[in-house]
C-alpha positions as CSV (number, residue, x, y, z in Angstrom):
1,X,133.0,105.4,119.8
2,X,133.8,103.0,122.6
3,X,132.9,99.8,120.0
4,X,135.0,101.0,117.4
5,X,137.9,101.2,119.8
6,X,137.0,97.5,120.8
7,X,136.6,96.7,117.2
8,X,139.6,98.1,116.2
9,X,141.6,96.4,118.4
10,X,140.3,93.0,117.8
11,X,141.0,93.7,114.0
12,X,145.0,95.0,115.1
13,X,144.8,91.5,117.2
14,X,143.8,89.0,113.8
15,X,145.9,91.2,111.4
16,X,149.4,90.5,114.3
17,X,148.7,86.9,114.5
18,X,148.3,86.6,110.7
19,X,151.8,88.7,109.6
20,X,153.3,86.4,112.8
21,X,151.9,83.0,110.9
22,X,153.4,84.6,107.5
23,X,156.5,85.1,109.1
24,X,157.0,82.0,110.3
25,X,156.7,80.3,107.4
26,X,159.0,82.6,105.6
27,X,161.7,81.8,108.2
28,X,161.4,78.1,108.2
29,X,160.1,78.2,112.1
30,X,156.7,76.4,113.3
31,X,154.1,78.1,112.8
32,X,151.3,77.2,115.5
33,X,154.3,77.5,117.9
34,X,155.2,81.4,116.7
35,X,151.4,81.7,116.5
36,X,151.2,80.9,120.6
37,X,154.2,82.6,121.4
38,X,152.3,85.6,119.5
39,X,149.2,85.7,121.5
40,X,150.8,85.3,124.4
41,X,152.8,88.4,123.6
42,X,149.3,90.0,122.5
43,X,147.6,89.1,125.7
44,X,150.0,91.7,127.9
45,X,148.9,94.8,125.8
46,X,145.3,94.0,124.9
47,X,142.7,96.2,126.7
48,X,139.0,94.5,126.6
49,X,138.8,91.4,128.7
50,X,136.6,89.7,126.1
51,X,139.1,89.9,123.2
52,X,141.9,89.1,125.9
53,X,139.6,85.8,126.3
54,X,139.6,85.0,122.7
55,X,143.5,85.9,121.5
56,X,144.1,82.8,125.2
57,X,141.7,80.5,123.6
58,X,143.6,80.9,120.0
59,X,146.8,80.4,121.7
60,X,145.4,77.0,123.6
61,X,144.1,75.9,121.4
62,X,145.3,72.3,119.9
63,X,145.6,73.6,116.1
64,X,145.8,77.6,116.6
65,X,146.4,78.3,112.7
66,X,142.9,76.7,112.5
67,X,141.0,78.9,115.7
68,X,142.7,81.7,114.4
69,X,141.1,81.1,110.9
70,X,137.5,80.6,112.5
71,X,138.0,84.3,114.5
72,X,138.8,85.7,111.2
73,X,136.5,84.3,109.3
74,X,133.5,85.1,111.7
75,X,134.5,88.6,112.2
76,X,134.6,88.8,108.2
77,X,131.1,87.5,108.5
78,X,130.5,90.1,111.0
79,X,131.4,93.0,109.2
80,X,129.0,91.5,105.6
């Protein structure tokens, strides 16, 4: 039950840094700039210290829109 929890909440993370990307774009603001702002928002209420890692990485990354695309597309690999 514990994983699903874990896997749940890495899924919640993705899905809130996508609908913050979309929303972004919809209000004419910068994207990978709303997208950092996001995970460091995300960081304060995430539970497992290894998705905590990844969501810091996304947000230091020099082109998050892109790291963010590689978590999601690896987890989609993940799941088949």
């Amino acid at each position: 039950m514990e994983q699903e929890k874990v896997a749940l909440e890495y899924y919640d993370c993705i899905i809130t840094c996508e609908i913050a990307i979309k929303m972004a774009q919809l209000y004419g603001e910068y994207p990978n700039r709303i997208l950092r702002l996001c995970c460091k928002a995300l960081c304060k209420r995430i539970e497992d210290k290894r998705i905590r890692l990844i969501i810091k990485g996304i947000g230091k990354a020099n082109y998050p829109i892109g790291a963010l695309a590689k978590v999601r597309r690896e987890f989609d690999e993940a799941l088949g």
